[in-house]
LUMRO-822047 format. One record per atom (N, C-alpha, C, O): residue number from 1; y negated, x negated, z; atom name. Coordinates in steps of 0.2 Angstrom, whole numbers, plus 5000, padded with zeros to 4 digits. Each point is the difference from the previous one (the first is absolute). Layout:
BEGIN
+-----+------+------+------+-------+
! num !   c2 !   c1 !   c3 ! atome !
+-----+------+------+------+-------+
! NUM !    Y !    X !    Z !    CA !
...
+-----+------+------+------+-------+
***
This chain:
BEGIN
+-----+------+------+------+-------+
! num !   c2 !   c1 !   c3 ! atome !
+-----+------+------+------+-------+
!   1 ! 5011 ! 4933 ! 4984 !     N !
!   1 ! 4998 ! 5000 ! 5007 !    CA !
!   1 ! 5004 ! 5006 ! 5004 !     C !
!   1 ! 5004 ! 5003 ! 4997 !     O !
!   2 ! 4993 ! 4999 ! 5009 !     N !
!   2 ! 5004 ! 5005 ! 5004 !    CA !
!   2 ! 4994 ! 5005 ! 5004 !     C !
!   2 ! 4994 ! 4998 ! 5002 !     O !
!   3 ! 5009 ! 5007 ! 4999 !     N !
!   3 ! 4995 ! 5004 ! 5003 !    CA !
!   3 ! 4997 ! 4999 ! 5006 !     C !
!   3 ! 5005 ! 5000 ! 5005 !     O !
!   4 ! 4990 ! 4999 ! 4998 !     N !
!   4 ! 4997 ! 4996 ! 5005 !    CA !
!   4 ! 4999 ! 5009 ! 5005 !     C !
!   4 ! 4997 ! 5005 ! 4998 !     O !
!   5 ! 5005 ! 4995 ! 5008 !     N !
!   5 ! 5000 ! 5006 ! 5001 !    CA !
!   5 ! 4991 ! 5002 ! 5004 !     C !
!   5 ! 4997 ! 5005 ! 5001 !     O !
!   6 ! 5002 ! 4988 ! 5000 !     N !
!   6 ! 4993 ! 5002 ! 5003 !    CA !
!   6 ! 4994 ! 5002 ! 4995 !     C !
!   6 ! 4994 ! 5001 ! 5002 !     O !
!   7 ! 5008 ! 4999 ! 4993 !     N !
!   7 ! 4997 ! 5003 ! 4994 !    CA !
!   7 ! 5000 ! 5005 ! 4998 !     C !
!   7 ! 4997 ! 5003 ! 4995 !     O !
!   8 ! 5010 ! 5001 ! 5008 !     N !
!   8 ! 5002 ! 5008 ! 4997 !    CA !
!   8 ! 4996 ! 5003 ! 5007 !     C !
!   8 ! 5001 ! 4998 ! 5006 !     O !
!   9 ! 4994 ! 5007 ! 4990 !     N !
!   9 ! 5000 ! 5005 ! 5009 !    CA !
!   9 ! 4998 ! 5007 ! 4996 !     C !
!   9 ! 4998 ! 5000 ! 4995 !     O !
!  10 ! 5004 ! 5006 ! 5011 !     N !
!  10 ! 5000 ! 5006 ! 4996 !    CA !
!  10 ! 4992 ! 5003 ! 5002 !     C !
!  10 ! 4996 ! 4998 ! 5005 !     O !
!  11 ! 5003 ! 5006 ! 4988 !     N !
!  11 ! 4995 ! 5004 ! 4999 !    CA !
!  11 ! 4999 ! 5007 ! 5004 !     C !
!  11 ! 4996 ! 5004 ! 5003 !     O !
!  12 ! 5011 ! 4997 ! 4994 !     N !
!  12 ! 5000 ! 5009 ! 5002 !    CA !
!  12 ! 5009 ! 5001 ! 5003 !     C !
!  12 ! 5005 ! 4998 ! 4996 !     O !
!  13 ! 4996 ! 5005 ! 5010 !     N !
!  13 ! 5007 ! 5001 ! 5000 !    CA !
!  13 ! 4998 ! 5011 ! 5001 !     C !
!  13 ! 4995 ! 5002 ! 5002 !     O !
!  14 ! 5010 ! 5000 ! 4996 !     N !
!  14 ! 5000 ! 5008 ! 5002 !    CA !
!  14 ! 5007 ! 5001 ! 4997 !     C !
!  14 ! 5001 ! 4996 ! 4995 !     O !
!  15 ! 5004 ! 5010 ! 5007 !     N !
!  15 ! 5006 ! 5000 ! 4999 !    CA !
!  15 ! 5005 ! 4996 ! 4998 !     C !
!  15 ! 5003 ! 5001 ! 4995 !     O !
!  16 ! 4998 ! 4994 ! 5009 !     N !
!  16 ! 5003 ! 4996 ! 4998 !    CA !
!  16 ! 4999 ! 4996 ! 4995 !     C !
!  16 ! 5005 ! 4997 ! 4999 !     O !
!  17 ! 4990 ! 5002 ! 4997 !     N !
!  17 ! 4997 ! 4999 ! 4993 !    CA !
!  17 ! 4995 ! 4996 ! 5002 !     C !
!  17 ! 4995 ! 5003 ! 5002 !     O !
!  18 ! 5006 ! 4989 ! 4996 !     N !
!  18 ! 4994 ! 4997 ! 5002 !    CA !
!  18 ! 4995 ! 4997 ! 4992 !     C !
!  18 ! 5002 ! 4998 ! 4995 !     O !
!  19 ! 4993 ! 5002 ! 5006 !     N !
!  19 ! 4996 ! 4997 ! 4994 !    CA !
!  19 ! 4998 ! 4991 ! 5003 !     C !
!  19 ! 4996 ! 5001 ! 5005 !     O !
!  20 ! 5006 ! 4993 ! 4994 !     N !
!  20 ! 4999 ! 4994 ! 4999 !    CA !
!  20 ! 4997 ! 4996 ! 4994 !     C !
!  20 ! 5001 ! 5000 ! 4994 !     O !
!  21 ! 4996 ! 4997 ! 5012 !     N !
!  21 ! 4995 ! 4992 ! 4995 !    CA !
!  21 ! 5005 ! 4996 ! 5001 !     C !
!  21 ! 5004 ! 5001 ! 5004 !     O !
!  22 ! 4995 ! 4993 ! 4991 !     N !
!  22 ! 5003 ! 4995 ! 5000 !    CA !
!  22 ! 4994 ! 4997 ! 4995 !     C !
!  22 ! 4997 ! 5002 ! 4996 !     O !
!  23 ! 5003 ! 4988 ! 5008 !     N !
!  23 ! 4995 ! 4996 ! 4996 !    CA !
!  23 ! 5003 ! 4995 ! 4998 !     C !
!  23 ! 5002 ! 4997 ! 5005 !     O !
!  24 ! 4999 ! 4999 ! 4989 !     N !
!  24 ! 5005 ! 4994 ! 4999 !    CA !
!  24 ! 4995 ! 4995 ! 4996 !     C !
!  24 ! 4995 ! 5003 ! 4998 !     O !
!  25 ! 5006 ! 4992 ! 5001 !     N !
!  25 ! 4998 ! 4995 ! 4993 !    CA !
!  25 ! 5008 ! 5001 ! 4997 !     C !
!  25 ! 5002 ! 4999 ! 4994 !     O !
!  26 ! 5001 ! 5002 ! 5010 !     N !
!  26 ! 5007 ! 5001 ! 4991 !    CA !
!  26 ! 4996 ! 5004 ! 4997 !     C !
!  26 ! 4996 ! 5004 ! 5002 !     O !
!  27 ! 5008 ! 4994 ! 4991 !     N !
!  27 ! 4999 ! 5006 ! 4995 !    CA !
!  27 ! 5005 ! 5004 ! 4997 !     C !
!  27 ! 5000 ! 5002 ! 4995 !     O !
!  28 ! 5006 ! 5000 ! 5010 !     N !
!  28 ! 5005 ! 5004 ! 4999 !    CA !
!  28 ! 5001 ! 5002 ! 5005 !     C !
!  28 ! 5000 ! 4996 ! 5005 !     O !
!  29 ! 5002 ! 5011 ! 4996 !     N !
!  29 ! 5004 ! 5000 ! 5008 !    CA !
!  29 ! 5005 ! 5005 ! 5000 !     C !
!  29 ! 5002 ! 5003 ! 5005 !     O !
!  30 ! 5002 ! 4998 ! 4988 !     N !
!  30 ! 5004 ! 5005 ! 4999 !    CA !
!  30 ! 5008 ! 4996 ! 4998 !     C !
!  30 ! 5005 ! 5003 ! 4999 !     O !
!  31 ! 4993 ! 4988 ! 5002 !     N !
!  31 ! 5005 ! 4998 ! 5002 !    CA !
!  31 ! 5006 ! 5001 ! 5005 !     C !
!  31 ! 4999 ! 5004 ! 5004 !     O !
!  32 ! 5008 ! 4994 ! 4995 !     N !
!  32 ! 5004 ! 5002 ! 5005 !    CA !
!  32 ! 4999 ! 4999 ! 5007 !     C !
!  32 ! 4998 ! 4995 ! 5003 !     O !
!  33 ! 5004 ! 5010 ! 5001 !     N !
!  33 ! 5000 ! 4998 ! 5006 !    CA !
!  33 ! 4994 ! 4998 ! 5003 !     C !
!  33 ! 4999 ! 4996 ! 5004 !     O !
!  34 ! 4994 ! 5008 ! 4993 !     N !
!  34 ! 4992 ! 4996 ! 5002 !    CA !
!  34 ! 4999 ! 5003 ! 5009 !     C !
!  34 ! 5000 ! 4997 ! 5006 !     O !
!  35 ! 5000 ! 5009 ! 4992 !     N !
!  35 ! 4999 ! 5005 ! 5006 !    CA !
!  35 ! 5007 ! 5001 ! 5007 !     C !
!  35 ! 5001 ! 5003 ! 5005 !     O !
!  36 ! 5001 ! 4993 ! 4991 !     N !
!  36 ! 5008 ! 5000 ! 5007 !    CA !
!  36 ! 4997 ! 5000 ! 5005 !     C !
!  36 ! 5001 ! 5005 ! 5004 !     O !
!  37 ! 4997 ! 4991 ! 4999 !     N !
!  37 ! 4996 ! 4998 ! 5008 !    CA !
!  37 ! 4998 ! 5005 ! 5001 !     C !
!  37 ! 5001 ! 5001 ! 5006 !     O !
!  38 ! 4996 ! 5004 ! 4990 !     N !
!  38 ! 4996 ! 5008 ! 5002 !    CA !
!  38 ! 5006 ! 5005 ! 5000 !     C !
!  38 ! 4999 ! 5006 ! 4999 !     O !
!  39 ! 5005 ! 4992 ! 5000 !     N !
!  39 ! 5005 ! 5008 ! 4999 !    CA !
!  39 ! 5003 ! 5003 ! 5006 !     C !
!  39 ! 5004 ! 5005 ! 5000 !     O !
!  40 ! 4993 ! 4992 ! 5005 !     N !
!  40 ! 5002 ! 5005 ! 5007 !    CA !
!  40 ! 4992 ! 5004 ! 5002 !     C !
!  40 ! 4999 ! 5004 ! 5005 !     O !
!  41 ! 4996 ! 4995 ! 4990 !     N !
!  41 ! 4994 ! 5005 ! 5001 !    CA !
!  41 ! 4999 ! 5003 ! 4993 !     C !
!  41 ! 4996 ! 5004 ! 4999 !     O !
!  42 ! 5008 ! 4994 ! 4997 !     N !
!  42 ! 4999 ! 5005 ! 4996 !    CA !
!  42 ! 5006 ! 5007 ! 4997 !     C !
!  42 ! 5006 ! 5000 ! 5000 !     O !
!  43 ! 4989 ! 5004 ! 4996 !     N !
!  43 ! 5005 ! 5005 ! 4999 !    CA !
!  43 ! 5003 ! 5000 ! 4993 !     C !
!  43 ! 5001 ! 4994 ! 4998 !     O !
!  44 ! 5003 ! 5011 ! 4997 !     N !
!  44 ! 4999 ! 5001 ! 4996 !    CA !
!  44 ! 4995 ! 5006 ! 4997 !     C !
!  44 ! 5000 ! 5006 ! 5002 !     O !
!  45 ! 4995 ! 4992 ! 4992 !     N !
!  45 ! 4995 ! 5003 ! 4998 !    CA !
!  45 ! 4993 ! 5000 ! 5005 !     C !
!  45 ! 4995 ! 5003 ! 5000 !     O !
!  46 ! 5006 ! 4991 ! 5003 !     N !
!  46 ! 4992 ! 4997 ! 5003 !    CA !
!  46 ! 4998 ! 4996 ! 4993 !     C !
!  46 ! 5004 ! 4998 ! 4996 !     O !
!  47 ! 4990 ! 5003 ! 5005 !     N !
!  47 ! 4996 ! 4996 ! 4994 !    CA !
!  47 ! 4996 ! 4994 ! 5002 !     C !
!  47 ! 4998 ! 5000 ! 5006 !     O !
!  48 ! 5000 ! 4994 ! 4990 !     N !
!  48 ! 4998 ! 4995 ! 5000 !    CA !
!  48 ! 4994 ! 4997 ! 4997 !     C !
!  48 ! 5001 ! 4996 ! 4995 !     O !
!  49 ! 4993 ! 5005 ! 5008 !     N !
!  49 ! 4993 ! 4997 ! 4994 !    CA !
!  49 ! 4999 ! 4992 ! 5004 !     C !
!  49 ! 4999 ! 4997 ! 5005 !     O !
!  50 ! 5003 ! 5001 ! 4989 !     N !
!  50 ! 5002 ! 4992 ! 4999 !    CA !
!  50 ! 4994 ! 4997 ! 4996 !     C !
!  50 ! 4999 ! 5001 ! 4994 !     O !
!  51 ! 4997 ! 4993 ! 5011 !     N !
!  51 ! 4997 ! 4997 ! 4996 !    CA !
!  51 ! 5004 ! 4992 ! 4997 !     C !
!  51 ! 5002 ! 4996 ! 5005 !     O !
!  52 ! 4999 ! 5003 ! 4990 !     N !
!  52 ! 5005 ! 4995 ! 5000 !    CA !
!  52 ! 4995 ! 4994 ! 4995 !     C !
!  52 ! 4994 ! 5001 ! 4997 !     O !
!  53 ! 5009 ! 4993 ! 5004 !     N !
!  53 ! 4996 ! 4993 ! 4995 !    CA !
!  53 ! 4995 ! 5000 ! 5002 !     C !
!  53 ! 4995 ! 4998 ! 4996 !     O !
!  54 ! 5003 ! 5002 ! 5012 !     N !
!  54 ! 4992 ! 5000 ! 5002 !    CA !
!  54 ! 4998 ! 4995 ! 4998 !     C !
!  54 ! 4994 ! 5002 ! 4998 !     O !
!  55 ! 5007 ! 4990 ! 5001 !     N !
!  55 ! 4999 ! 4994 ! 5001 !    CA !
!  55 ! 4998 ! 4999 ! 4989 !     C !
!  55 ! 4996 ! 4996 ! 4997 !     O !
!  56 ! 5007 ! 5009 ! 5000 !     N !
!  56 ! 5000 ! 4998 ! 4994 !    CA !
!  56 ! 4998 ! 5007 ! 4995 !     C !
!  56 ! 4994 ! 5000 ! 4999 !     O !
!  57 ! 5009 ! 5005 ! 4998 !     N !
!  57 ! 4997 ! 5006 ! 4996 !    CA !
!  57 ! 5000 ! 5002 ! 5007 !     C !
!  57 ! 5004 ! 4997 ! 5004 !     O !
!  58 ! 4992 ! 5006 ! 4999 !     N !
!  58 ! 5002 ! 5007 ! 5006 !    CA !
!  58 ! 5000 ! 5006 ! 4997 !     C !
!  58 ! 4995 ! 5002 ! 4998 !     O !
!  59 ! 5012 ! 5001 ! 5002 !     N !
!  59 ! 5001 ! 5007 ! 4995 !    CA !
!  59 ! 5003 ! 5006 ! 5009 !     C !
!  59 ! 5004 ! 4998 ! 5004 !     O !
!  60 ! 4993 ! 5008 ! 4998 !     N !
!  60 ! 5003 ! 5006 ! 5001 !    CA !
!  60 ! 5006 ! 5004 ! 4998 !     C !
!  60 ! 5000 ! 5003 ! 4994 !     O !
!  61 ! 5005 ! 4997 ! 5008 !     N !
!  61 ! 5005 ! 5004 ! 4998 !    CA !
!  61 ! 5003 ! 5005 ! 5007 !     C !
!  61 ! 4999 ! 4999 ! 5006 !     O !
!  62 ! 5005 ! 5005 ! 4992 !     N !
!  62 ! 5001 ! 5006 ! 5002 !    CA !
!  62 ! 5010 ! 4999 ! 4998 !     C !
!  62 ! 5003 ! 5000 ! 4995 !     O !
!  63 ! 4999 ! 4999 ! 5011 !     N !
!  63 ! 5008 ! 5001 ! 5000 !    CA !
!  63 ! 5002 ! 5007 ! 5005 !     C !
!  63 ! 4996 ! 5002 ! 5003 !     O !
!  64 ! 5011 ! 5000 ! 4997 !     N !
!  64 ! 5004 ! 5004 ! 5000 !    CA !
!  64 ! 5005 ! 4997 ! 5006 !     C !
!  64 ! 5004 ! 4997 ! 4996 !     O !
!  65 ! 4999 ! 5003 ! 5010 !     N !
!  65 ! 5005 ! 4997 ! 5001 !    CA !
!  65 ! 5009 ! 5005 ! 4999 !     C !
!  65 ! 5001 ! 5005 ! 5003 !     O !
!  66 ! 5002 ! 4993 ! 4994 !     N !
!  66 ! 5004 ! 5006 ! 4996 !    CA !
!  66 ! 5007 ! 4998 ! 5001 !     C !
!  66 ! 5005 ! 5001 ! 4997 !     O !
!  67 ! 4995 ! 4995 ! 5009 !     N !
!  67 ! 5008 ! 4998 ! 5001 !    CA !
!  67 ! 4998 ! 4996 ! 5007 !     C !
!  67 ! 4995 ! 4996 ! 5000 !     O !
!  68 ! 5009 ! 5005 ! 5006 !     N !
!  68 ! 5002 ! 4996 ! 5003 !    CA !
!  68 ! 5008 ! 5000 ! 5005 !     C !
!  68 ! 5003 ! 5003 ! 5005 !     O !
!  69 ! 4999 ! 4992 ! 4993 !     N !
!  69 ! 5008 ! 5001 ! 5000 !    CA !
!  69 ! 5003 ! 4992 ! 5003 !     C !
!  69 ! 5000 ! 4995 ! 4997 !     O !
!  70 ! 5002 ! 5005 ! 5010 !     N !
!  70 ! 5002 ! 4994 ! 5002 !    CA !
!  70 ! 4995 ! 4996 ! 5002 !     C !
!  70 ! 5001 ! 4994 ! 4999 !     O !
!  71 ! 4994 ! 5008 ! 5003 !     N !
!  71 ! 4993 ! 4994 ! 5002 !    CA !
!  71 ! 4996 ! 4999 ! 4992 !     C !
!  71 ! 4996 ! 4996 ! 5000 !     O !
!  72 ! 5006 ! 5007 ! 4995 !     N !
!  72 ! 4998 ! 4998 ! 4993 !    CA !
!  72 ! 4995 ! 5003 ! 5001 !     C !
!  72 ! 5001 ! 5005 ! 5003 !     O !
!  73 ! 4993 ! 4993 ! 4993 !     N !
!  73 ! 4996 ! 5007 ! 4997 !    CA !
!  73 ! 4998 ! 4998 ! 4992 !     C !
!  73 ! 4999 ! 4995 ! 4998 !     O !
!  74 ! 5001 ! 5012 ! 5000 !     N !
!  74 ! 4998 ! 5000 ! 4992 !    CA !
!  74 ! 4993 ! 5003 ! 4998 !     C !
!  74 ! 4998 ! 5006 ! 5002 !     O !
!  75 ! 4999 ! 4991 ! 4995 !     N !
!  75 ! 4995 ! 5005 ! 4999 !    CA !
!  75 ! 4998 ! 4999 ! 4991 !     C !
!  75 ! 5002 ! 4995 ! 4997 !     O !
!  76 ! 4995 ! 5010 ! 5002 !     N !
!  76 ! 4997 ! 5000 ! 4991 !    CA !
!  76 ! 4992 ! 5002 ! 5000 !     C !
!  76 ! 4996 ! 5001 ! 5004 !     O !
!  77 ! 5003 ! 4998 ! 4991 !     N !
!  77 ! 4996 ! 5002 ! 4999 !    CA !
!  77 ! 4996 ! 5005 ! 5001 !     C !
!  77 ! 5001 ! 5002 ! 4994 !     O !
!  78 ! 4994 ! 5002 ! 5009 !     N !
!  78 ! 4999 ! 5007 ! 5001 !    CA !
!  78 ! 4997 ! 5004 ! 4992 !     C !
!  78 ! 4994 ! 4998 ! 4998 !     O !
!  79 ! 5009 ! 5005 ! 4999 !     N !
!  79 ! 4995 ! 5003 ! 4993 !    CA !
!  79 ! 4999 ! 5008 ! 5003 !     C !
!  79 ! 4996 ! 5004 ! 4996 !     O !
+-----+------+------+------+-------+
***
């Protein structure tokens, strides 16, 4: 599937550094090109608390956005 933008909204912005929700029934969102549609709001090193597979496991995850180049965004996983 693809990023539904009315589903990302931010929690916290200060210095240019935004902390963002995202809520999906996918259970991936680290696929390519998920977050493109957001790459004019977001930075790199904003982070991402991702409820993902709502519809099926519902799992918490925490990403990292660590590239954005050409409307792309990249993001990993936060450890």
């Amino acid at each position: 599937m693809a990023l539904k933008l009315s589903d990302l909204s931010v929690l916290a912005y200060a210095n240019n550094f935004t902390l963002w929700h995202y809520t999906t029934a996918d259970d991936a969102v680290t696929t390519a090109n998920y977050f493109d549609n957001a790459a004019d709001m977001m930075n790199v090193n904003d982070l991402i608390i991702a409820n993902v597979d709502t519809d099926g496991t519902p799992a918490t995850k925490f990403y990292i956005v660590t590239d954005i180049t050409s409307g792309a965004v990249t993001i990993a996983v936060y450890a």
